[in-house]
Jmol script that loads the backbone (N, CA, C; Angstrom):
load data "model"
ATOM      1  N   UNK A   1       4.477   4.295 -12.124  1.00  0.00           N
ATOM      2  CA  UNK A   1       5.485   3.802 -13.036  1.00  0.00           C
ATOM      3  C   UNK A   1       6.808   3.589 -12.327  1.00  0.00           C
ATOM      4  N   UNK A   2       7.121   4.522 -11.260  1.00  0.00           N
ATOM      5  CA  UNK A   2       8.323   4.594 -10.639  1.00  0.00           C
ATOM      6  C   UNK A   2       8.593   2.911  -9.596  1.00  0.00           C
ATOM      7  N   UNK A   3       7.590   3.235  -9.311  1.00  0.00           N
ATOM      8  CA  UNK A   3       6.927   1.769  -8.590  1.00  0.00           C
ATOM      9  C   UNK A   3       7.374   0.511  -9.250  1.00  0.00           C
ATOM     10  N   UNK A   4       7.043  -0.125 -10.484  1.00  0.00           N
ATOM     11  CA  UNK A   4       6.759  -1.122 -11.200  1.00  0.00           C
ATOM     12  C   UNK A   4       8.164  -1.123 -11.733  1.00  0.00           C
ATOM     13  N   UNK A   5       9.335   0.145 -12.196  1.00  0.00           N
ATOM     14  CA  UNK A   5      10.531  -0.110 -12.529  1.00  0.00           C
ATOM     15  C   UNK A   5      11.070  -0.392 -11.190  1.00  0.00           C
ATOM     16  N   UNK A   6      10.767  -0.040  -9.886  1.00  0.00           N
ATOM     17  CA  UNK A   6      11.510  -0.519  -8.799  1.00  0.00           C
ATOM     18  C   UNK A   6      11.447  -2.160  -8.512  1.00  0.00           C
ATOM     19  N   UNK A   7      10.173  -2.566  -8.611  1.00  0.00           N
ATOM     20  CA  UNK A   7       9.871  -3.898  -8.400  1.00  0.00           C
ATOM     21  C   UNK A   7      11.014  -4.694  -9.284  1.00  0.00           C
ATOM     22  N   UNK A   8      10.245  -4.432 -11.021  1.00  0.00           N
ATOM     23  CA  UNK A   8      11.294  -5.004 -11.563  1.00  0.00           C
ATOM     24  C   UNK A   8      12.811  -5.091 -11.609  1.00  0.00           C
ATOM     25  N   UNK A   9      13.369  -3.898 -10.927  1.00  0.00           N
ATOM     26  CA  UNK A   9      14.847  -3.869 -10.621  1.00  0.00           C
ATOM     27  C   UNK A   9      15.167  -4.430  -9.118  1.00  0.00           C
ATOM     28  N   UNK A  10      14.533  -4.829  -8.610  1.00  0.00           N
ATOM     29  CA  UNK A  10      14.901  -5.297  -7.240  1.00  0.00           C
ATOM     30  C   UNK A  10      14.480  -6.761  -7.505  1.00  0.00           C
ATOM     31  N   UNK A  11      13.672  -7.317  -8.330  1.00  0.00           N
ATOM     32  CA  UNK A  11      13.651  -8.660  -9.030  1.00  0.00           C
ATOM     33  C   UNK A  11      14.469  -9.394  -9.617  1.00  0.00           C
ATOM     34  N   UNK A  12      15.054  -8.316 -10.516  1.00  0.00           N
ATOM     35  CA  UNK A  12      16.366  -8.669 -11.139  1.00  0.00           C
ATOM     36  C   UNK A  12      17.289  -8.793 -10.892  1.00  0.00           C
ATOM     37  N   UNK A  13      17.915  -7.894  -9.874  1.00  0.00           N
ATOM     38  CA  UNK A  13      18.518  -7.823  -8.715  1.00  0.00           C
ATOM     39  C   UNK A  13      18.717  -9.256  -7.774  1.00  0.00           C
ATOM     40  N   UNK A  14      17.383  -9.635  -6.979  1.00  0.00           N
ATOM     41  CA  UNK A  14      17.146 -10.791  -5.886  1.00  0.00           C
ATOM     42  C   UNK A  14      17.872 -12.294  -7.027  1.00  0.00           C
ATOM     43  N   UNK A  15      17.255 -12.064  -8.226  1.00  0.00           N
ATOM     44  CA  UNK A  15      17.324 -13.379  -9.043  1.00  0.00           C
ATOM     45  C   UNK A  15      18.426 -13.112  -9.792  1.00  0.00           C
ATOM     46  N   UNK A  16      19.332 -12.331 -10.184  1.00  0.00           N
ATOM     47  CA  UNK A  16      21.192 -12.379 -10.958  1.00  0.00           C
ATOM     48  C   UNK A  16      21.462 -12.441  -9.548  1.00  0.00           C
ATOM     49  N   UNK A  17      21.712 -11.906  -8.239  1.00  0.00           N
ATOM     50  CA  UNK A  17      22.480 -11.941  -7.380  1.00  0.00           C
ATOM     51  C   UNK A  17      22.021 -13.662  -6.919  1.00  0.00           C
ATOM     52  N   UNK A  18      21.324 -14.583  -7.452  1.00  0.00           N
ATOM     53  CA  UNK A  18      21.310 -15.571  -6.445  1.00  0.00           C
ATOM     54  C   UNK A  18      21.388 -16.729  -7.838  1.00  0.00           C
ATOM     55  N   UNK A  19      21.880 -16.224  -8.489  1.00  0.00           N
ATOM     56  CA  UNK A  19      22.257 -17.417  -9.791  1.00  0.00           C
ATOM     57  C   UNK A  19      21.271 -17.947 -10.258  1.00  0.00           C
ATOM     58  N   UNK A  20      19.968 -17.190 -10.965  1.00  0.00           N
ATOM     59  CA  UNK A  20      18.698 -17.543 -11.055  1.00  0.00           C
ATOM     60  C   UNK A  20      18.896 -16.919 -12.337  1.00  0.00           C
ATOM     61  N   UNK A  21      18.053 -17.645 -13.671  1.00  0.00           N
ATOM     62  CA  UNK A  21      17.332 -17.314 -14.672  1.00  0.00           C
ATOM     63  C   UNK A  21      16.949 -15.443 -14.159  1.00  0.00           C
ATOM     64  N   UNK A  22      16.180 -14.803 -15.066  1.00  0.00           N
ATOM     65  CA  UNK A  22      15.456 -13.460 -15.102  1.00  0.00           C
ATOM     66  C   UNK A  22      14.799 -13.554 -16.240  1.00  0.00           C
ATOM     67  N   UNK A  23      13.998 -12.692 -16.295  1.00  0.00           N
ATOM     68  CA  UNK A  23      13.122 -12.710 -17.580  1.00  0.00           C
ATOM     69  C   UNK A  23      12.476 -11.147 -17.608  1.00  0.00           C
ATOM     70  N   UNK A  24      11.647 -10.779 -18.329  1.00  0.00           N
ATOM     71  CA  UNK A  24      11.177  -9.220 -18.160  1.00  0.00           C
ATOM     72  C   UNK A  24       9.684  -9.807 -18.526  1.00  0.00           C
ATOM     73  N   UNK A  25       8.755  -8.601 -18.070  1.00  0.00           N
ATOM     74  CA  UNK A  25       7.048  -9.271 -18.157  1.00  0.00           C
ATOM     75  C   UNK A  25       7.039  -9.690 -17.351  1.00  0.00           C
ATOM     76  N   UNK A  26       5.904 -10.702 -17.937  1.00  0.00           N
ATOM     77  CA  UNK A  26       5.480 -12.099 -17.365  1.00  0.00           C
ATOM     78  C   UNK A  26       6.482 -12.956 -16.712  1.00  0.00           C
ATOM     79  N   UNK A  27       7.286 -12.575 -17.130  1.00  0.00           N
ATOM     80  CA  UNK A  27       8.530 -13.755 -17.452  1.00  0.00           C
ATOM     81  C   UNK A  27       9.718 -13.727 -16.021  1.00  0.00           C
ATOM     82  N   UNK A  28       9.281 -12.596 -15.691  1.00  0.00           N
ATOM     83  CA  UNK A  28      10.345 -11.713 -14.583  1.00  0.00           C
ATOM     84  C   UNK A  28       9.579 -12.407 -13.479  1.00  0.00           C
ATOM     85  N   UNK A  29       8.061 -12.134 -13.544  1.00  0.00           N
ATOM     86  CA  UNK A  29       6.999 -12.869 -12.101  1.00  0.00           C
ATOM     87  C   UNK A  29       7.443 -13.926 -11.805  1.00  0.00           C
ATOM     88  N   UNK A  30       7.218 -15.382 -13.024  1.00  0.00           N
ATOM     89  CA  UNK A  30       7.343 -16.455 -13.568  1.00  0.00           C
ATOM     90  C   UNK A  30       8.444 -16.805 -12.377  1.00  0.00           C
ATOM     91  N   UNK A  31       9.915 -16.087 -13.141  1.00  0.00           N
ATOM     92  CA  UNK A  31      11.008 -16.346 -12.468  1.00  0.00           C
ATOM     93  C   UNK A  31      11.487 -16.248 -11.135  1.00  0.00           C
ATOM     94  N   UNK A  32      10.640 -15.000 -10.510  1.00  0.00           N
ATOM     95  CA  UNK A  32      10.581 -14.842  -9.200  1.00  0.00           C
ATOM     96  C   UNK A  32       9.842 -15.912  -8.332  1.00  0.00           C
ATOM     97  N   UNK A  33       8.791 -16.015  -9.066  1.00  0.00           N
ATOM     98  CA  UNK A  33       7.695 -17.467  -8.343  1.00  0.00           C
ATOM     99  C   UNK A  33       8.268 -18.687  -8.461  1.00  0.00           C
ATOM    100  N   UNK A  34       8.907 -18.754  -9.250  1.00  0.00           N
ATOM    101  CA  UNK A  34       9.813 -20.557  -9.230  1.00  0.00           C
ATOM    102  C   UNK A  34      10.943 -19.976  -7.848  1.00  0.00           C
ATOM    103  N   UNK A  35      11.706 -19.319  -8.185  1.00  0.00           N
ATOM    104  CA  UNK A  35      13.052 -19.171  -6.980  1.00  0.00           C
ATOM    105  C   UNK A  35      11.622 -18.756  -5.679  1.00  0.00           C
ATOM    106  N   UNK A  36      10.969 -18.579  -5.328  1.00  0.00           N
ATOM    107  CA  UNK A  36      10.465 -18.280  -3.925  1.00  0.00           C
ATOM    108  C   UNK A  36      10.339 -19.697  -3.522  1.00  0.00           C
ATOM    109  N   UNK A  37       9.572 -20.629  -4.556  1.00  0.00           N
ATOM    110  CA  UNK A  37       9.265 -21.817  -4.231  1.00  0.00           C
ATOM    111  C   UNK A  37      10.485 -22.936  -3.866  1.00  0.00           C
ATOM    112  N   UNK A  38      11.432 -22.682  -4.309  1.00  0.00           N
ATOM    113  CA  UNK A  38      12.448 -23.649  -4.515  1.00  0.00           C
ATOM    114  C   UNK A  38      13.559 -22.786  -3.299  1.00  0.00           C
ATOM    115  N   UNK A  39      13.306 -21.472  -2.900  1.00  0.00           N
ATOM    116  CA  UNK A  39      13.829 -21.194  -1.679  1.00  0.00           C
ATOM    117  C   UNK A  39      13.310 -21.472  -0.030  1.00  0.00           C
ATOM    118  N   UNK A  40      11.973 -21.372  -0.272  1.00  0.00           N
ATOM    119  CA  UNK A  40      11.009 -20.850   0.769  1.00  0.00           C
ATOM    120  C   UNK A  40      11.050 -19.476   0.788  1.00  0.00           C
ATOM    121  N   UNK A  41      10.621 -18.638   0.327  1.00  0.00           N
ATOM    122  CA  UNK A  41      10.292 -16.797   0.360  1.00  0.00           C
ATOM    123  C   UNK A  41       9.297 -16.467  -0.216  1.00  0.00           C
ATOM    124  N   UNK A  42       9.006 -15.309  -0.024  1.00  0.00           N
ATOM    125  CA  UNK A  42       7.642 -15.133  -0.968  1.00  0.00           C
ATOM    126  C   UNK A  42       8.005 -13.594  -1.309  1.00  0.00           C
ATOM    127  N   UNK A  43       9.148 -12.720  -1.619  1.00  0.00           N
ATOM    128  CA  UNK A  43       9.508 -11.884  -2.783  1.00  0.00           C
ATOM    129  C   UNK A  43       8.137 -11.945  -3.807  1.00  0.00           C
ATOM    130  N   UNK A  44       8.004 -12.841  -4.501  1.00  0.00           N
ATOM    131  CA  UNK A  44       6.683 -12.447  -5.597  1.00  0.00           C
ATOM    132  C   UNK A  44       5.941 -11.603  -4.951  1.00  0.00           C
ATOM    133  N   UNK A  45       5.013 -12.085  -3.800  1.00  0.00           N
ATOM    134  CA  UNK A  45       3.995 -11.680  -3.538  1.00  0.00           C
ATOM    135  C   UNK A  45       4.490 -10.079  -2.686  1.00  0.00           C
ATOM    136  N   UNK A  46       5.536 -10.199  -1.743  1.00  0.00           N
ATOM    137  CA  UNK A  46       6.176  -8.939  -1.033  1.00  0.00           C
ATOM    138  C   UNK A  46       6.142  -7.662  -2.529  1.00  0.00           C
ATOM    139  N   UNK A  47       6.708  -8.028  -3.120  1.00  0.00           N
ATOM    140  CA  UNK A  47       7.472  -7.101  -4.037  1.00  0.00           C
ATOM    141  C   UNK A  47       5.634  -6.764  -4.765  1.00  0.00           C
ATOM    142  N   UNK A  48       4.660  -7.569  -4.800  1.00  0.00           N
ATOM    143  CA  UNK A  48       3.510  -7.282  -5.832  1.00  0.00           C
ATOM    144  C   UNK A  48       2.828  -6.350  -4.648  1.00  0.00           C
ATOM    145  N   UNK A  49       2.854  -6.728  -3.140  1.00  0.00           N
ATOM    146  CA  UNK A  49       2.168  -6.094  -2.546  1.00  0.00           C
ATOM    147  C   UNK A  49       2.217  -4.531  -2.419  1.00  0.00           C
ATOM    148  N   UNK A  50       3.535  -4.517  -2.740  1.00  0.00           N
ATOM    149  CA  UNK A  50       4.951  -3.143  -1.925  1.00  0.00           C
ATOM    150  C   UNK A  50       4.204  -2.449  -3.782  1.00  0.00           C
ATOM    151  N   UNK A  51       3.688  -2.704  -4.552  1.00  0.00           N
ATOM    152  CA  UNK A  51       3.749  -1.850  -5.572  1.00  0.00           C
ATOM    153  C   UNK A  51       2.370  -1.314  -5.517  1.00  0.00           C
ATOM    154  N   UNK A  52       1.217  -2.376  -5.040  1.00  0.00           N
ATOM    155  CA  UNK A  52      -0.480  -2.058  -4.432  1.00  0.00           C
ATOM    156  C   UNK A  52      -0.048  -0.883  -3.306  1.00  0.00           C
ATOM    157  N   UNK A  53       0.776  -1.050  -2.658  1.00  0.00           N
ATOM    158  CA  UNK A  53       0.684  -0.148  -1.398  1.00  0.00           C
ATOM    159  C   UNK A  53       1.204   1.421  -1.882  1.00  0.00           C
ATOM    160  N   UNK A  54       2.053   1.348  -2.882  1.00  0.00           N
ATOM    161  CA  UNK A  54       2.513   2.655  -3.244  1.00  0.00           C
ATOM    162  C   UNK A  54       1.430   3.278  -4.165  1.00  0.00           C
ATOM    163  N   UNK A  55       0.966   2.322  -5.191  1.00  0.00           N
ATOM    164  CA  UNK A  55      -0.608   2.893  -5.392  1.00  0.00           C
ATOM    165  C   UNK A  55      -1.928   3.844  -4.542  1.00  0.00           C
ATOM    166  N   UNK A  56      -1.979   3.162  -3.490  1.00  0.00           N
ATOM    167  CA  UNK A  56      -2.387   3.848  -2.083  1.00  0.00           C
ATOM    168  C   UNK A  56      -1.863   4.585  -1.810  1.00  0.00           C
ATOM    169  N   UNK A  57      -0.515   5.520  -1.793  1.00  0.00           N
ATOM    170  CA  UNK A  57       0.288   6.250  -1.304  1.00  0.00           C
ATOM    171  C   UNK A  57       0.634   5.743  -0.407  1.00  0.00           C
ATOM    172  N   UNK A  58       1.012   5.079  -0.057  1.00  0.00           N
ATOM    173  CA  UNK A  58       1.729   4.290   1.323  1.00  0.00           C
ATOM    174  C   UNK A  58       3.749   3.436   0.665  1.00  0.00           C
ATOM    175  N   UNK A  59       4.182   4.075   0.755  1.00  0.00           N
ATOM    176  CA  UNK A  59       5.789   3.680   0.000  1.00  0.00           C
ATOM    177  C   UNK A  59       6.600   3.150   1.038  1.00  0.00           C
ATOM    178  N   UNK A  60       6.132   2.851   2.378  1.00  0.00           N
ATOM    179  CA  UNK A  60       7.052   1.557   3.319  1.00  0.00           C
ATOM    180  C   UNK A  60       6.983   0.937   3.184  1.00  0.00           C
ATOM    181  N   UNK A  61       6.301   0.099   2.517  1.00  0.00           N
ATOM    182  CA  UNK A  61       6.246  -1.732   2.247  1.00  0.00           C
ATOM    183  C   UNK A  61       7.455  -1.810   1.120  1.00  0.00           C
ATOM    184  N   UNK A  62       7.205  -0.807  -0.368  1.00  0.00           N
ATOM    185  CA  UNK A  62       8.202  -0.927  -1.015  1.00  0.00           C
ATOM    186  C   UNK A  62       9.776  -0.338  -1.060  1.00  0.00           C
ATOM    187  N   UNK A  63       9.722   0.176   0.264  1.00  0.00           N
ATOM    188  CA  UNK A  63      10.891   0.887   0.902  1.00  0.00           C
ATOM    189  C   UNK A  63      11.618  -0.207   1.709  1.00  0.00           C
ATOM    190  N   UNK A  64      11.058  -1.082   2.234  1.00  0.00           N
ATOM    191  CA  UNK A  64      11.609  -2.157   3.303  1.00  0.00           C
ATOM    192  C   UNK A  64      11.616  -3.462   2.304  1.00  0.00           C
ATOM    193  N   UNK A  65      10.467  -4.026   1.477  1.00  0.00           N
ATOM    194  CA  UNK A  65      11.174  -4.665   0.640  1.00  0.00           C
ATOM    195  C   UNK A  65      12.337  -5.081  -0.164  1.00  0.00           C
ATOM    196  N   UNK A  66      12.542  -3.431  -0.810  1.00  0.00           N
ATOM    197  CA  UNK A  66      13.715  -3.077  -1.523  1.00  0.00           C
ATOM    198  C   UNK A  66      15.053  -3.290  -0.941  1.00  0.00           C
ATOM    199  N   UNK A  67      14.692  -2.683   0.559  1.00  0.00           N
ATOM    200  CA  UNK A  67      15.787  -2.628   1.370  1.00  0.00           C
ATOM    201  C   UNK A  67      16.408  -3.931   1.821  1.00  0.00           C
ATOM    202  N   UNK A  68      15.496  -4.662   1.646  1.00  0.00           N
ATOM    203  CA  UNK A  68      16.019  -6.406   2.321  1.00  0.00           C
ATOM    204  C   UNK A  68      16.401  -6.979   1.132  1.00  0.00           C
ATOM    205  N   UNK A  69      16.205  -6.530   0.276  1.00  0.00           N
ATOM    206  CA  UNK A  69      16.806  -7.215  -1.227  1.00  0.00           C
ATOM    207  C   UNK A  69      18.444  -6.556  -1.517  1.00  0.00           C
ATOM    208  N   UNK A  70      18.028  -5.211  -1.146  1.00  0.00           N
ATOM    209  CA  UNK A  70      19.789  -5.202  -1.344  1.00  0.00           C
ATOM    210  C   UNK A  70      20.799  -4.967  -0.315  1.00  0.00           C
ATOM    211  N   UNK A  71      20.154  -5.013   1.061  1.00  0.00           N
ATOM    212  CA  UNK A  71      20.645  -5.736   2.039  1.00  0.00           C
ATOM    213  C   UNK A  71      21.594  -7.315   1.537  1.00  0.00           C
ATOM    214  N   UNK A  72      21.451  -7.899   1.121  1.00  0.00           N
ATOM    215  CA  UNK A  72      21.649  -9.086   0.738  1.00  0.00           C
ATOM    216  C   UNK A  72      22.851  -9.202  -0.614  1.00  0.00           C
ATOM    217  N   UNK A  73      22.999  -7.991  -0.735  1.00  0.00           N
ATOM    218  CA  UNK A  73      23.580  -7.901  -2.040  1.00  0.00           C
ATOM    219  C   UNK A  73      25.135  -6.548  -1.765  1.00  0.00           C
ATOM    220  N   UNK A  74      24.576  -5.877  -0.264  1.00  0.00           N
ATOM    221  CA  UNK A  74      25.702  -5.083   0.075  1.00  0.00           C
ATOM    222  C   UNK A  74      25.078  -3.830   0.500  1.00  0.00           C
ATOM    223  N   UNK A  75      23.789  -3.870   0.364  1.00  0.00           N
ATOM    224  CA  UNK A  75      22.863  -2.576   0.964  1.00  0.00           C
ATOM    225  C   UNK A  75      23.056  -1.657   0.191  1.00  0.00           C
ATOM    226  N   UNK A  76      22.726  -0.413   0.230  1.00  0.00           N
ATOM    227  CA  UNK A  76      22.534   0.967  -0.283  1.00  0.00           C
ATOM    228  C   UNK A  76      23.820   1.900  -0.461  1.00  0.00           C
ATOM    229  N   UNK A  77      23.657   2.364  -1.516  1.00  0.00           N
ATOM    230  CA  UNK A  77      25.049   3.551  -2.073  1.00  0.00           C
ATOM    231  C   UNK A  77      24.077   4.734  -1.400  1.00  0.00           C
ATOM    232  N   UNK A  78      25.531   5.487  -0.513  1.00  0.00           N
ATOM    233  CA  UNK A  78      25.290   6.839  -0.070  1.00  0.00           C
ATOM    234  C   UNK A  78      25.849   7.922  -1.127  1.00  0.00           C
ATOM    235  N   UNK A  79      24.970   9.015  -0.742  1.00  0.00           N
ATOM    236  CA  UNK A  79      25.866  10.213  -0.979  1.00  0.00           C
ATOM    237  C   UNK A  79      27.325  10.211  -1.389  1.00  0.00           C
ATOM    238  N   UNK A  80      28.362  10.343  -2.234  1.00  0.00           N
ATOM    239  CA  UNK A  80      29.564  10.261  -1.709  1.00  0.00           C
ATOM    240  C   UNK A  80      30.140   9.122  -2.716  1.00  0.00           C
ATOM    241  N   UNK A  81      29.276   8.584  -2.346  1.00  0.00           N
ATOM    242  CA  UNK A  81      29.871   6.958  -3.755  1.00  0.00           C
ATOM    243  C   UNK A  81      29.933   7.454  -5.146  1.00  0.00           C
ATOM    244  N   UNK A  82      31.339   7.033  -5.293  1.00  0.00           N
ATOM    245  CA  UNK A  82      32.152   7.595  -6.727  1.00  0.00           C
ATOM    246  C   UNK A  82      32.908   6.296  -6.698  1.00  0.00           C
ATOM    247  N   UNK A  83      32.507   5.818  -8.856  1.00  0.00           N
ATOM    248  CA  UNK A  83      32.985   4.976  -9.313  1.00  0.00           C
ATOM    249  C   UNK A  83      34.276   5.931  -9.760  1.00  0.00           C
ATOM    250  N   UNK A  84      35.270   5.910 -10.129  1.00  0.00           N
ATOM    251  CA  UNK A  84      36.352   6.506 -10.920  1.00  0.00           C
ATOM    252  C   UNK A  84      36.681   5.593 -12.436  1.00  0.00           C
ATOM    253  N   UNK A  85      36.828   6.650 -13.319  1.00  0.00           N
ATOM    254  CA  UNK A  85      37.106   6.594 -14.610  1.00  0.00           C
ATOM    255  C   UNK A  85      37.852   5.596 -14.948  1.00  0.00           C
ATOM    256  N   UNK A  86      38.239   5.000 -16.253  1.00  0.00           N
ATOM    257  CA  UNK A  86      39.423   4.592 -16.911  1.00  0.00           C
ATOM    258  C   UNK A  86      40.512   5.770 -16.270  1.00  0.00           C
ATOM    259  N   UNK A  87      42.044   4.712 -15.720  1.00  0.00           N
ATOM    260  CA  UNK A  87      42.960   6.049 -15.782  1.00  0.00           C
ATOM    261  C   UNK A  87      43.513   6.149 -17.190  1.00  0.00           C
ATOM    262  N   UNK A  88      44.369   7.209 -16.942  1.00  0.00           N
ATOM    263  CA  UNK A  88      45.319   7.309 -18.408  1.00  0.00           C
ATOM    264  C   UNK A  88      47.180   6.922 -18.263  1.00  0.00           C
TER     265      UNK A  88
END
end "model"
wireframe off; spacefill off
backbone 0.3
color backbone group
């Protein structure tokens, strides 16, 4: 399950960060498979494989996937990262 919400959030992710439609379901694939085609990438199939492989117990495919998706977007929040409040 942890798997399949990652996919879908790194989908959603690849396609709002690149001014693309999104959809959820079917609809999320759909959207990913039109932007691969109309980019040249293949995200659909990376991101479907990276979720077969964590099935297997194997979580580097969807570890390096993930990672090149938000590579692209500003990479990974560490430890330490603090949004701050409304002030007063």
């Amino acid at each position: 399950m942890v798997a399949v919400t990652l996919w879908q959030a790194a989908a959603d992710l690849l396609l709002t960060g690149n001014r693309q439609w999104t959809g959820s379901g079917k609809w999320l694939h759909r959207e990913l498979d039109t932007f691969d085609r109309s980019a040249g990438t293949d995200y659909a199939q990376v991101l479907a494989g990276a979720v077969e492989s964590v099935a297997a117990e194997a979580i580097e495919p969807m570890v390096d996937a993930v990672t090149e998706i938000l590579d692209q977007f500003g990479g990974r929040l560490f430890d330490g990262y603090r949004v701050g409040g409304p002030t007063t």
